[in-house]
DRENPA-3360 file (N, C-alpha, C; in nm, 2 decimals, always signed):
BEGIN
1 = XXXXXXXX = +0.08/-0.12/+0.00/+0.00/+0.00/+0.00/+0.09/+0.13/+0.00 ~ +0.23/+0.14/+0.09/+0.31/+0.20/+0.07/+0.33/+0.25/-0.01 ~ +0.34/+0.19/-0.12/+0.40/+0.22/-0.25/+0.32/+0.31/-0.36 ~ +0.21/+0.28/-0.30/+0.09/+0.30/-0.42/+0.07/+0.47/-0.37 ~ +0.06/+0.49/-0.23/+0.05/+0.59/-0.20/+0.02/+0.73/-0.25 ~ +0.14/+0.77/-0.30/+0.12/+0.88/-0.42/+0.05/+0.87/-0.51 ~ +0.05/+0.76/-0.59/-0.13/+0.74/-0.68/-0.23/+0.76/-0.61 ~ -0.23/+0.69/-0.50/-0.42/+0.69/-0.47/-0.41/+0.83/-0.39;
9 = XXXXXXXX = -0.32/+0.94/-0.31/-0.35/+1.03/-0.30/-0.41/+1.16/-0.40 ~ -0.27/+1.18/-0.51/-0.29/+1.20/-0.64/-0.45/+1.18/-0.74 ~ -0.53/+1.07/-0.70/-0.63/+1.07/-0.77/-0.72/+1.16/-0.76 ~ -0.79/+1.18/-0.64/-0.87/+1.32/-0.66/-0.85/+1.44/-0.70 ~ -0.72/+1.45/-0.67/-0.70/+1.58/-0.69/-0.61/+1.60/-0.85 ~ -0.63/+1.52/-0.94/-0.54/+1.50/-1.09/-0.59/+1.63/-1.13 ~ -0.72/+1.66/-1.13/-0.79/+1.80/-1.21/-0.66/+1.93/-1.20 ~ -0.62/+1.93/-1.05/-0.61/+2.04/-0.99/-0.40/+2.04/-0.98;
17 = XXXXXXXX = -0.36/+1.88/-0.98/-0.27/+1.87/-1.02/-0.23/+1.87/-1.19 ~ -0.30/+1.88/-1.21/-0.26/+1.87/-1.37/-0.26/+2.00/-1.40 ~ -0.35/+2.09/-1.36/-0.32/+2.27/-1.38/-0.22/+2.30/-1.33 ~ -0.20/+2.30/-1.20/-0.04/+2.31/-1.16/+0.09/+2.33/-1.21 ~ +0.07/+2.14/-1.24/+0.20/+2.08/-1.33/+0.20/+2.20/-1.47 ~ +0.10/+2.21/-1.56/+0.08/+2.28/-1.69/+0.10/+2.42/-1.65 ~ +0.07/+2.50/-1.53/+0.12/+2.63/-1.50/+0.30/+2.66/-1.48 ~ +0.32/+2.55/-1.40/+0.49/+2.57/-1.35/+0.55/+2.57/-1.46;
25 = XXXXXXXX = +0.54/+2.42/-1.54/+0.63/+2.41/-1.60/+0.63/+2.56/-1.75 ~ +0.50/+2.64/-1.76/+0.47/+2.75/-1.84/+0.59/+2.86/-1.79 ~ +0.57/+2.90/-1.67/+0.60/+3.00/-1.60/+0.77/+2.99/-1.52 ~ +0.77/+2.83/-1.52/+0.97/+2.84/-1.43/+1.01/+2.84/-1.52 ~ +1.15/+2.94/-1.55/+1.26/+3.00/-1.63/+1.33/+2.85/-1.68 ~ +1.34/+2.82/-1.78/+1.40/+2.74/-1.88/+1.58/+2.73/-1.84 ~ +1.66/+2.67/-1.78/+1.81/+2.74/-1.73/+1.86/+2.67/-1.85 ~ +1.99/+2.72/-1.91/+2.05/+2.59/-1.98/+2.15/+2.52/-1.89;
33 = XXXXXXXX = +2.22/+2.41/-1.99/+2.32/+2.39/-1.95/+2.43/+2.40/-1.92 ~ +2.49/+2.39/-1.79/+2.66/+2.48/-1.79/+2.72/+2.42/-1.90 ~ +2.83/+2.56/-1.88/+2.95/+2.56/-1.98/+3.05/+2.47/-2.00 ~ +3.13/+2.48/-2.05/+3.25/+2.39/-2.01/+3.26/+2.25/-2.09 ~ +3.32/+2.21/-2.01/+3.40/+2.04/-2.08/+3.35/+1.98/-1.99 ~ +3.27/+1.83/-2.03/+3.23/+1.76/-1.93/+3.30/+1.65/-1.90 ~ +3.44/+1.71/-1.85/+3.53/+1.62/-1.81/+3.67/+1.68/-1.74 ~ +3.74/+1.64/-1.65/+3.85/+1.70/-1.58/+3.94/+1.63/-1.50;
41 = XXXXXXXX = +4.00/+1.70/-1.41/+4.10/+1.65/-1.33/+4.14/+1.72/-1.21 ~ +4.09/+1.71/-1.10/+4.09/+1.76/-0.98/+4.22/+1.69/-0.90 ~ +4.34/+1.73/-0.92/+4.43/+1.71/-0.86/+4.48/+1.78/-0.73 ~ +4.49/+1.75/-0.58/+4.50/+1.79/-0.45/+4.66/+1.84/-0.41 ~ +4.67/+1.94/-0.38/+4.78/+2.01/-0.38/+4.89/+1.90/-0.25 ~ +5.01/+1.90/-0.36/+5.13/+1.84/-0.26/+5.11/+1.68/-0.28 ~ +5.02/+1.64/-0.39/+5.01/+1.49/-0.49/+5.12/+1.50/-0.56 ~ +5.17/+1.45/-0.57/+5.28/+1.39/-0.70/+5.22/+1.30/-0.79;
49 = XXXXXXXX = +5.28/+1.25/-0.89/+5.24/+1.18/-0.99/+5.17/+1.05/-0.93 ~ +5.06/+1.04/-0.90/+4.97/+0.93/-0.89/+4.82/+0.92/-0.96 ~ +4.86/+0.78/-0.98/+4.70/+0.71/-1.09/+4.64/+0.77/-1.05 ~ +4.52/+0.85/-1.14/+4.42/+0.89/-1.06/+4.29/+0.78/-1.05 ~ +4.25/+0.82/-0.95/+4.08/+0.76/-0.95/+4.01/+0.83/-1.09 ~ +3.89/+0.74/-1.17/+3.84/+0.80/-1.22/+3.67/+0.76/-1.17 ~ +3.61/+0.89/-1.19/+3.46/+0.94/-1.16/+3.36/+0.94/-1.27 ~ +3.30/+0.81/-1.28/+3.17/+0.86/-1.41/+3.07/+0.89/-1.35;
57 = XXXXXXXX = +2.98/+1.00/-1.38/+2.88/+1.05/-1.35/+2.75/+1.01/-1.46 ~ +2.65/+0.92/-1.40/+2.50/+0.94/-1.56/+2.39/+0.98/-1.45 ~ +2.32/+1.07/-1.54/+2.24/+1.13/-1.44/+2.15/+1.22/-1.53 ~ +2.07/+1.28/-1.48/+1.98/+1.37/-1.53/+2.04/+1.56/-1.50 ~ +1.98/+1.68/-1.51/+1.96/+1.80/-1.54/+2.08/+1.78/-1.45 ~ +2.12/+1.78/-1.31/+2.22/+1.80/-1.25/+2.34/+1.80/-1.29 ~ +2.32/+1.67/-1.37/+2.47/+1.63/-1.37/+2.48/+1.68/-1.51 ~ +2.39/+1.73/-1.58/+2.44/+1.84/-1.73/+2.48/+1.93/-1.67;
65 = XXXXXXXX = +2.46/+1.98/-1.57/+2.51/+2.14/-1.50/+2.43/+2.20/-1.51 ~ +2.27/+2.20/-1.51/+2.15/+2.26/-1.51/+2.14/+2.34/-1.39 ~ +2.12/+2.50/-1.38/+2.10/+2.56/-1.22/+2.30/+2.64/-1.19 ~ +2.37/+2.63/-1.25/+2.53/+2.61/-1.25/+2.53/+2.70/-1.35 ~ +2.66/+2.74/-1.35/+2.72/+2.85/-1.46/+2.79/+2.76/-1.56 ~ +2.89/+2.70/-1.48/+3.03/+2.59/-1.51/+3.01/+2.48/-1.49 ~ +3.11/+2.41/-1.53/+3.08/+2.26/-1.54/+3.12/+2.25/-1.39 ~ +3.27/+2.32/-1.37/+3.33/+2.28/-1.26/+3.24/+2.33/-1.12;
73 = XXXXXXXX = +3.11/+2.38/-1.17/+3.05/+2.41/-1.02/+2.89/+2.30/-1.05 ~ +2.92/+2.21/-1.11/+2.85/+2.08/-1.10/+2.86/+1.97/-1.01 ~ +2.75/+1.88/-1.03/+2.76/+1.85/-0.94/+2.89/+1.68/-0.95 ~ +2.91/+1.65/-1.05/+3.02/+1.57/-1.09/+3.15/+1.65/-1.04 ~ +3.21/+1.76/-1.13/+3.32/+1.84/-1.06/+3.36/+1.87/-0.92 ~ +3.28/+1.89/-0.88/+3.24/+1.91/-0.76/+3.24/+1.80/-0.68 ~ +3.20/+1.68/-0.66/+3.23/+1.57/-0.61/+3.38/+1.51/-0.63 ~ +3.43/+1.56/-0.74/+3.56/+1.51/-0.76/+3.66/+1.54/-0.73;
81 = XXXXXXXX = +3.66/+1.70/-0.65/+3.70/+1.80/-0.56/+3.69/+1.74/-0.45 ~ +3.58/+1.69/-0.37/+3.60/+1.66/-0.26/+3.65/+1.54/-0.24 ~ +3.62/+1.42/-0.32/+3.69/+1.31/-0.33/+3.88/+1.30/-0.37 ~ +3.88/+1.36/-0.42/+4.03/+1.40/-0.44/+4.15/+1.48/-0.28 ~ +4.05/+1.58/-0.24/+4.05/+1.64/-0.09/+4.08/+1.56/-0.04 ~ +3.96/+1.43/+0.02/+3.97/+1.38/+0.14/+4.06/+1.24/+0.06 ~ +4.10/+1.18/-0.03/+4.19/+1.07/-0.04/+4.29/+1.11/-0.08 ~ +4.31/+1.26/-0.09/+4.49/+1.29/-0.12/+4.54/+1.22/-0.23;
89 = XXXXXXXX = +4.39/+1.18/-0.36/+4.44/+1.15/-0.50/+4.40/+1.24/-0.63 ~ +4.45/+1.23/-0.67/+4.40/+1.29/-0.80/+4.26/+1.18/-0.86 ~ +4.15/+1.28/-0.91/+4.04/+1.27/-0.95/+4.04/+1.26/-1.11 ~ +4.02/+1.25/-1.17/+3.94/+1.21/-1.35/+3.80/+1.20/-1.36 ~ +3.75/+1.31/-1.36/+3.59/+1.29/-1.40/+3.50/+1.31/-1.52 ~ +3.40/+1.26/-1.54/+3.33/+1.27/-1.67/+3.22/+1.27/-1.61 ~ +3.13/+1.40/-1.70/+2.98/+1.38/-1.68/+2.90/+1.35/-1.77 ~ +2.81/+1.27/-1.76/+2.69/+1.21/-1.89/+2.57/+1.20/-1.82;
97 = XXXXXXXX = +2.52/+1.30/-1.83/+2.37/+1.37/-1.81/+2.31/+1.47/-1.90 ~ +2.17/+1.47/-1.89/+2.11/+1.43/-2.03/+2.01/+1.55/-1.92 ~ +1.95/+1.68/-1.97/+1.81/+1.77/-1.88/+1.70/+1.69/-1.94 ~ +1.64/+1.66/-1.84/+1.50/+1.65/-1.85/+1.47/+1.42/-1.88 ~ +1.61/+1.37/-1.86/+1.64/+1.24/-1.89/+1.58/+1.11/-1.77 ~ +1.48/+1.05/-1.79/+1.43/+0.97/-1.71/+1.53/+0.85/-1.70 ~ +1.54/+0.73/-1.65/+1.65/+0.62/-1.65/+1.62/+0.53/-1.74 ~ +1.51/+0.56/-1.80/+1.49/+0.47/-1.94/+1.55/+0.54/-2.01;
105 = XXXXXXXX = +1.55/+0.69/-2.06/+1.63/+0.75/-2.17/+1.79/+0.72/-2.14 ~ +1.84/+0.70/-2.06/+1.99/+0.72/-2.02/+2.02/+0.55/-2.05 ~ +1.94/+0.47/-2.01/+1.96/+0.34/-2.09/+1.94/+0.33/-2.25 ~ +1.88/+0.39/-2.34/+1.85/+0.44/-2.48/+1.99/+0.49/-2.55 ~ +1.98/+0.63/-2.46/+2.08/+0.72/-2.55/+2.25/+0.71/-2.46 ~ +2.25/+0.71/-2.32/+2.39/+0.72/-2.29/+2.44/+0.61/-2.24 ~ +2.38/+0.45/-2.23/+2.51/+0.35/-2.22/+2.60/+0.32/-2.35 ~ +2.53/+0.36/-2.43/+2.61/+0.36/-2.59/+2.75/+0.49/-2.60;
113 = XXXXXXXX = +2.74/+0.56/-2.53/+2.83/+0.65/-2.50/+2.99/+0.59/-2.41 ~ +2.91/+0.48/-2.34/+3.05/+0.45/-2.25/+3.10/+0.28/-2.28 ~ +3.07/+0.28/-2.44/+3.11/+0.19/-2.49/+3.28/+0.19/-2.47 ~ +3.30/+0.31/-2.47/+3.47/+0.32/-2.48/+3.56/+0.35/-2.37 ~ +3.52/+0.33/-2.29/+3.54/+0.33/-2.13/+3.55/+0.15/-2.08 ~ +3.51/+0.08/-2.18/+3.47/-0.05/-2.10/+3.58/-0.10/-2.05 ~ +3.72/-0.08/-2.11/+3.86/-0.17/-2.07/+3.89/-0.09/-1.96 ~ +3.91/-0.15/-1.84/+3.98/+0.00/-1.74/+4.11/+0.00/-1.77;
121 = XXXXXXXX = +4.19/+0.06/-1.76/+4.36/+0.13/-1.71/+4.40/+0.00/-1.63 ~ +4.52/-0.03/-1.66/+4.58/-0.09/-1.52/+4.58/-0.03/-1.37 ~ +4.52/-0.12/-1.27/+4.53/-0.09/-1.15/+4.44/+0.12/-1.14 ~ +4.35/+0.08/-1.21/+4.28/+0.20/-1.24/+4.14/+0.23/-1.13 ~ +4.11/+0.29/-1.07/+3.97/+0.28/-0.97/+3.89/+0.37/-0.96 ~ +3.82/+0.31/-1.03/+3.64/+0.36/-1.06/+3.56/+0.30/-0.99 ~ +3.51/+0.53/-1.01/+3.37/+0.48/-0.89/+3.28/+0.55/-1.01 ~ +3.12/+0.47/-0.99/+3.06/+0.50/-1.06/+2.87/+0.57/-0.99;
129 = XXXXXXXX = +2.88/+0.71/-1.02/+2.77/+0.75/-0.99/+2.65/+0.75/-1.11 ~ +2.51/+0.70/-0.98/+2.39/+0.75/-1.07/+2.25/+0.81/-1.05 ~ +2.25/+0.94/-1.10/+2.19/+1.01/-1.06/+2.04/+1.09/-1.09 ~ +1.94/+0.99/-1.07/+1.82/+0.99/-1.11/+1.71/+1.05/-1.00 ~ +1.56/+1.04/-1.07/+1.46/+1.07/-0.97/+1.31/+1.18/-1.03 ~ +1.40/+1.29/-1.06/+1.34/+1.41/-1.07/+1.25/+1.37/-1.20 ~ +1.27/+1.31/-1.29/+1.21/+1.34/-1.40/+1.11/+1.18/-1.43 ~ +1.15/+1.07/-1.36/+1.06/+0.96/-1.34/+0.97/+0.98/-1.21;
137 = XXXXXXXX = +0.96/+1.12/-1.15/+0.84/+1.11/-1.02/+0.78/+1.22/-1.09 ~ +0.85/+1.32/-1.17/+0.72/+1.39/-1.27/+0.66/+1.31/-1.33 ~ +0.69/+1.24/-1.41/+0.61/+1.15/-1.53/+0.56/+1.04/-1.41 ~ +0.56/+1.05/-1.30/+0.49/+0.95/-1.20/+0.51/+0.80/-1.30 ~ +0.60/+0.77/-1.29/+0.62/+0.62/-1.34/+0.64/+0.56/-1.18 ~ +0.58/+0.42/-1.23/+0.59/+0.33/-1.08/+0.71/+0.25/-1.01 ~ +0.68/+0.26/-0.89/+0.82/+0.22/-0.80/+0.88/+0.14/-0.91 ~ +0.76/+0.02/-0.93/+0.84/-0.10/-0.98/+0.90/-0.11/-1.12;
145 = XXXXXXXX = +0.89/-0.01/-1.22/+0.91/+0.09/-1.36/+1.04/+0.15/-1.32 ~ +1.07/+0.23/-1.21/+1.15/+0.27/-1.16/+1.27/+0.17/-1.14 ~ +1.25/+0.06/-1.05/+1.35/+0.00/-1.02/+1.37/-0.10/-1.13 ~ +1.31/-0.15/-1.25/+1.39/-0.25/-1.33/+1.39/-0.11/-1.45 ~ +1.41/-0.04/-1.45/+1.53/+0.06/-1.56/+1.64/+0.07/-1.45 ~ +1.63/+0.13/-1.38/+1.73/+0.11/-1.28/+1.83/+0.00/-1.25 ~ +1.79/-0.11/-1.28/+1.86/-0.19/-1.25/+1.87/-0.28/-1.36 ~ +1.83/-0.23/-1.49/+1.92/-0.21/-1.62/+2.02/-0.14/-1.63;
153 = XXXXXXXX = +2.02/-0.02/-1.58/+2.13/+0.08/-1.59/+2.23/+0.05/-1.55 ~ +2.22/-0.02/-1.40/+2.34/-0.04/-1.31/+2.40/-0.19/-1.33 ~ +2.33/-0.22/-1.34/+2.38/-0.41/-1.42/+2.46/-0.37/-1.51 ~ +2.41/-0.29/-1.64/+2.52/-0.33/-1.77/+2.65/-0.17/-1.72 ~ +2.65/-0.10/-1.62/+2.76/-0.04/-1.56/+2.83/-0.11/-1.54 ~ +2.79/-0.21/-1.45/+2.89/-0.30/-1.34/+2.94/-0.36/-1.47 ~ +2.89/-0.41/-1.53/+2.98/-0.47/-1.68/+3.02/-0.43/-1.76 ~ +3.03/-0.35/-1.83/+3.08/-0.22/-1.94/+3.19/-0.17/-1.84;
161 = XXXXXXXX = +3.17/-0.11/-1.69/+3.25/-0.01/-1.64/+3.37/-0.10/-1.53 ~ +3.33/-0.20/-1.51/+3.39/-0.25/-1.37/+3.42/-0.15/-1.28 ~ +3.30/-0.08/-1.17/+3.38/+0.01/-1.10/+3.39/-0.08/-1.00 ~ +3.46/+0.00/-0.87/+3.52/-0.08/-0.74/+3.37/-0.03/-0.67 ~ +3.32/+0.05/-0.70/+3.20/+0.10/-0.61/+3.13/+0.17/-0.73 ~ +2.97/+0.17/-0.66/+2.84/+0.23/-0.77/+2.78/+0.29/-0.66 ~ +2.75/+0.42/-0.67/+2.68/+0.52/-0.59/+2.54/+0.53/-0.65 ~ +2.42/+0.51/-0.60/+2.30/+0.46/-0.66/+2.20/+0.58/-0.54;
169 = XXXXXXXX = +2.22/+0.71/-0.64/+2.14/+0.85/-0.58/+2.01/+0.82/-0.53 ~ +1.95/+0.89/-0.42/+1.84/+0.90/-0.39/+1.76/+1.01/-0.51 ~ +1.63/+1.02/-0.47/+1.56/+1.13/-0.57/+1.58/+1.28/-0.51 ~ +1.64/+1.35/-0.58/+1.63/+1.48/-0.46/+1.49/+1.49/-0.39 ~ +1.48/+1.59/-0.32/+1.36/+1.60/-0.20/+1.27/+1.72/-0.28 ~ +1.20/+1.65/-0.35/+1.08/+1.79/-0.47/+0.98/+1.80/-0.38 ~ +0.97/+1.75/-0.26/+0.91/+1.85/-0.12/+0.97/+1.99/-0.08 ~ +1.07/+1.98/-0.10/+1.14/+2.13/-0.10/+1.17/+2.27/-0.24;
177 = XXXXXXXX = +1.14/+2.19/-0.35/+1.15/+2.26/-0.42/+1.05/+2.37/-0.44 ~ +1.11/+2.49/-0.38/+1.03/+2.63/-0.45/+0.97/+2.66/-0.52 ~ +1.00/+2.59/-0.70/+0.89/+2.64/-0.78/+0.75/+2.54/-0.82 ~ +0.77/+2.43/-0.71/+0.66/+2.35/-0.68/+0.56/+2.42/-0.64 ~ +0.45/+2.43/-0.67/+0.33/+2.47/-0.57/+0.29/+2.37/-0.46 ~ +0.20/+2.37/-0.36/+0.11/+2.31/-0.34/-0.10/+2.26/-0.35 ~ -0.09/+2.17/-0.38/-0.06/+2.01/-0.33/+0.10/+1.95/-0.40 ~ +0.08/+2.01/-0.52/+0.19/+1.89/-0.63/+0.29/+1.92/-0.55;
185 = XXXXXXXX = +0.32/+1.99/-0.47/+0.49/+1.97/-0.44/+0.48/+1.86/-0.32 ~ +0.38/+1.89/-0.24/+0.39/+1.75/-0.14/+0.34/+1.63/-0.22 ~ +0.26/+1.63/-0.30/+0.23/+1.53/-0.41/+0.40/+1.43/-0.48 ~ +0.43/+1.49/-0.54/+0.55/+1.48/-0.60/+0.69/+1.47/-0.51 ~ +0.69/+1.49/-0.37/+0.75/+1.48/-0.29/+0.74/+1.38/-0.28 ~ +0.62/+1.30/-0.23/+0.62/+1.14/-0.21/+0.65/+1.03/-0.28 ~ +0.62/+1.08/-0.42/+0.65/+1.00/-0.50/+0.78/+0.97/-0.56 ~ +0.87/+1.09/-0.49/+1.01/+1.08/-0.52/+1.05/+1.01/-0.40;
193 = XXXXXXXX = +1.03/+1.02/-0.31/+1.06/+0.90/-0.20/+1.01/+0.78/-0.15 ~ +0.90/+0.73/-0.29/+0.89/+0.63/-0.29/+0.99/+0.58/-0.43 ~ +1.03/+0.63/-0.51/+1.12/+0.61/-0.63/+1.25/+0.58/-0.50 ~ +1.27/+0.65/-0.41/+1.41/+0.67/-0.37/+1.38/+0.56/-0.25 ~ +1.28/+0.50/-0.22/+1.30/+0.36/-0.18/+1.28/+0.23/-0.25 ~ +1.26/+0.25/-0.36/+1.29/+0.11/-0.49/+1.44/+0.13/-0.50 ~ +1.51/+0.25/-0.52/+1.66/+0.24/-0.54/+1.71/+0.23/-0.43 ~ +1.68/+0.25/-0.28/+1.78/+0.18/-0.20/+1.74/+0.05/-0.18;
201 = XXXXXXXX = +1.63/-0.01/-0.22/+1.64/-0.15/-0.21/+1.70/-0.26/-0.31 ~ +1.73/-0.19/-0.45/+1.81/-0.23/-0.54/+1.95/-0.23/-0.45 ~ +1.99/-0.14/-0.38/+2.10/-0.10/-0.41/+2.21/-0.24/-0.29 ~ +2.10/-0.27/-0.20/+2.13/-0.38/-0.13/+2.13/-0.53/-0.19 ~ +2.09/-0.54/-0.28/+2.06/-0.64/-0.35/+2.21/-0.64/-0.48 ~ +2.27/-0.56/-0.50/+2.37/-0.56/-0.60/+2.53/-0.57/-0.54 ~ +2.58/-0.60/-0.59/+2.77/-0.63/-0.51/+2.79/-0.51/-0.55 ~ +2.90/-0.44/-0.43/+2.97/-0.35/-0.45/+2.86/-0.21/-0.49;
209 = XXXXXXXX = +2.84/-0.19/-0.41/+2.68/-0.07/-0.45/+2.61/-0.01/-0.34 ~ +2.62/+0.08/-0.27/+2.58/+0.18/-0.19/+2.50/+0.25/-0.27 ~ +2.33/+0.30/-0.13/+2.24/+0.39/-0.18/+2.27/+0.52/-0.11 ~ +2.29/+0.66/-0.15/+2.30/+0.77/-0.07/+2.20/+0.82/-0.10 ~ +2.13/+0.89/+0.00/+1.97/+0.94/-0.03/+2.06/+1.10/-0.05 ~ +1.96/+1.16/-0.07/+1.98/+1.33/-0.07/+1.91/+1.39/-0.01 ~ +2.02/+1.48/+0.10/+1.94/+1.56/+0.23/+1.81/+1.58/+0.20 ~ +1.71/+1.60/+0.28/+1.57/+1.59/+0.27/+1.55/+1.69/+0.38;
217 = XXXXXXXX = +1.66/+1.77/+0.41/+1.65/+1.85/+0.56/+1.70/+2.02/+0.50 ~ +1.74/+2.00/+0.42/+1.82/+2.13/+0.32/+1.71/+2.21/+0.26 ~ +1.68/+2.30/+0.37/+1.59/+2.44/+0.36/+1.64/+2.54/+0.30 ~ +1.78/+2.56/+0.28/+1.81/+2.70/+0.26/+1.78/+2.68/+0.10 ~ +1.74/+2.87/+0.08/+1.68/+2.90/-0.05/+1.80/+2.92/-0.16 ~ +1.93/+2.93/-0.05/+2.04/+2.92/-0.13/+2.10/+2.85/-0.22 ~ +2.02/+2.72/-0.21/+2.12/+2.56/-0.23/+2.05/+2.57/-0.40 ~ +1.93/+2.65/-0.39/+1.82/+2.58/-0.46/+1.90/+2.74/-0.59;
225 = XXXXXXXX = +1.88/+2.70/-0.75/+1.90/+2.82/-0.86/+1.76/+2.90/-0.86 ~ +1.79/+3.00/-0.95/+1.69/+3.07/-0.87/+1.58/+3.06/-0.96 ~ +1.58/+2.96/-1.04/+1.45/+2.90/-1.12/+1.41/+2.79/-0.97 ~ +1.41/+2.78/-0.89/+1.37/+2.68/-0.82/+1.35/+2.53/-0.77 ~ +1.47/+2.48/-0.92/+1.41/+2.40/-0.95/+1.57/+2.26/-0.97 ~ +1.64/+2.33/-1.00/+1.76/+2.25/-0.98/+1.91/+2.33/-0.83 ~ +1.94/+2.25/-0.83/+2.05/+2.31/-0.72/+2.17/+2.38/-0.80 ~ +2.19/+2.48/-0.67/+2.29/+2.58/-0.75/+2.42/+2.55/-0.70;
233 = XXXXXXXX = +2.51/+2.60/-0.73/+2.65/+2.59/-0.72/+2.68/+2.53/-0.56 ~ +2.62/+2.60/-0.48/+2.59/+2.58/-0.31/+2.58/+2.44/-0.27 ~ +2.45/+2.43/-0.37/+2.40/+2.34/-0.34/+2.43/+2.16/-0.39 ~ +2.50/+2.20/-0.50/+2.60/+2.08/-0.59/+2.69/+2.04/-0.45 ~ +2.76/+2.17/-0.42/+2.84/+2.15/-0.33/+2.80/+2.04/-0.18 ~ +2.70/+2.09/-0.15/+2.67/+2.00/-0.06/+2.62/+1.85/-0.06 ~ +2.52/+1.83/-0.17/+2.57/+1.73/-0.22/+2.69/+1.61/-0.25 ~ +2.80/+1.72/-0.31/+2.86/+1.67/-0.35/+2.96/+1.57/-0.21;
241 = XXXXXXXX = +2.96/+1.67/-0.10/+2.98/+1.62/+0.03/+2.96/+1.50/+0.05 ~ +2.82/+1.51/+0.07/+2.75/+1.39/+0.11/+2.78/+1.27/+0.03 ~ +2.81/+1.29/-0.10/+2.85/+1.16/-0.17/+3.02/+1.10/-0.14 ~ +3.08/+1.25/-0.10/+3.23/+1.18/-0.13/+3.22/+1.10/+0.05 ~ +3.15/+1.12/+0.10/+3.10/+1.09/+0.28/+3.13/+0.95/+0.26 ~ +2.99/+0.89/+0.19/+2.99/+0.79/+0.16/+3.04/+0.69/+0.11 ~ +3.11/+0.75/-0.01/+3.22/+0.70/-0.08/+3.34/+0.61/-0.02 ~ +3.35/+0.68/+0.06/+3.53/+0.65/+0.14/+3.48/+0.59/+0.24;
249 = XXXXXXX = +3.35/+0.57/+0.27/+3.30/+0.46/+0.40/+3.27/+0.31/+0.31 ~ +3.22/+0.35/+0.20/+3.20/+0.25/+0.06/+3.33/+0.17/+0.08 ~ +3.42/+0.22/+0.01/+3.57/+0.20/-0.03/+3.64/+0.13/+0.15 ~ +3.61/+0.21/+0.24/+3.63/+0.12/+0.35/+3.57/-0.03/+0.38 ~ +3.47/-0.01/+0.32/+3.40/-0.13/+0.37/+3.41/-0.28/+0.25 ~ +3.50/-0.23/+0.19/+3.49/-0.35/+0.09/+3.57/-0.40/+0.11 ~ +3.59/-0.55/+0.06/+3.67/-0.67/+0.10/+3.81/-0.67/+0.06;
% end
């Protein structure tokens, strides 16, 4: 019943959600994509020549740099800053994110992309992020819709990419998002955290694979661009925290 939740709330009120949804999406500012190269090298001062880790990022508007100026104030760059920080290695990151990209599109158009990534580097270590939610809890597609694209995506990763670890994103928290109205923003809230409990239940279920949810406590109006609607440089940033957090507890905990 859990699960269904956001549908059977949702039903009565579809009239009045469906004007909503058809108002916002009229009226919130269109951002593009940041600038830049979607790819880099975050090397930590007082490193010497060491392999670096490399960082693939697939993901939706975020991880294009949607809400951001720059690439490097994304939320891939930006994770690979702090990951580089706290392991005193040099970072290699790539971002492959697609605005407005559900996890069926990113299985369509971008595993064909990392065809050429499949051989690693000797003694090379990849971590692989994925970062979904926002655009399969608009289109209200169901938990269980949710979790087998999902766990198409991350299956043929773990094989195309061999990472040492797979970071498997929560849905951001579209309970907070500003240019939500309400009902739909508590509407659409739930339904991203019922998506973001199909992915941490995948994410137990797969070798080598941690779920990191995303703060759901992050009030400031700061974090958020000022279309309302993606995170801004601030807010990449903190994010990006929370992932490298996990990461290196990941990387600890493996055999």
């Amino acid at each position: 019943m859990r699960r269904w939740l956001p549908e059977l709330l949702a039903l009565p009120l579809l009239p009045w959600l469906y004007a909503q949804g058809k108002r916002t999406r009229r009226i919130t500012p269109r951002l593009p994509e940041a600038d830049g190269a979607r790819e880099g090298l975050c090397t930590p001062a007082g490193v010497g020549n060491t392999v670096p880790i490399v960082l693939i990022a697939i993901g939706e508007s975020p991880v294009a740099g949607v809400g951001v100026e720059r690439q490097e104030q994304a939320i891939t760059a930006q994770f690979a800053q702090e990951l580089a920080i706290a392991l005193k290695r040099p970072v290699q990151w790539r971002a492959f994110g697609k605005n407005g990209a559900t996890v069926a599109d990113a299985n369509r158009d971008v595993l064909p992309q990392l065809a050429q990534f499949a051989a690693p580097q000797t003694q090379e270590l990849r971590i692989v992020l994925i970062a979904f939610g926002v655009n399969d809890s608009t289109a209200f597609h169901s938990s269980s819709r949710y979790r087998r694209d999902l766990e198409v995506l991350a299956c043929t990763l773990q094989q195309q990419l061999t990472p040492a670890l797979l970071l498997i994103s929560g849905a951001p928290p579209l309970h907070l998002f500003p240019a939500l109205p309400q009902p739909l923003r508590h509407v659409l809230g739930m339904k991203a955290a019922a998506l973001s409990r199909a992915a941490q239940q995948l994410a137990t279920e797969l070798p080598q694979a941690i779920y990191v949810p995303v703060r759901r406590d992050a009030r400031e109006r700061s974090l958020m661009a000022h279309d309302g609607y993606h995170p801004s440089a601030d807010g990449a940033r903190l994010w990006a925290q929370q992932l490298a957090q996990a990461t290196i507890a990941g990387l600890d905990a493996l055999p």
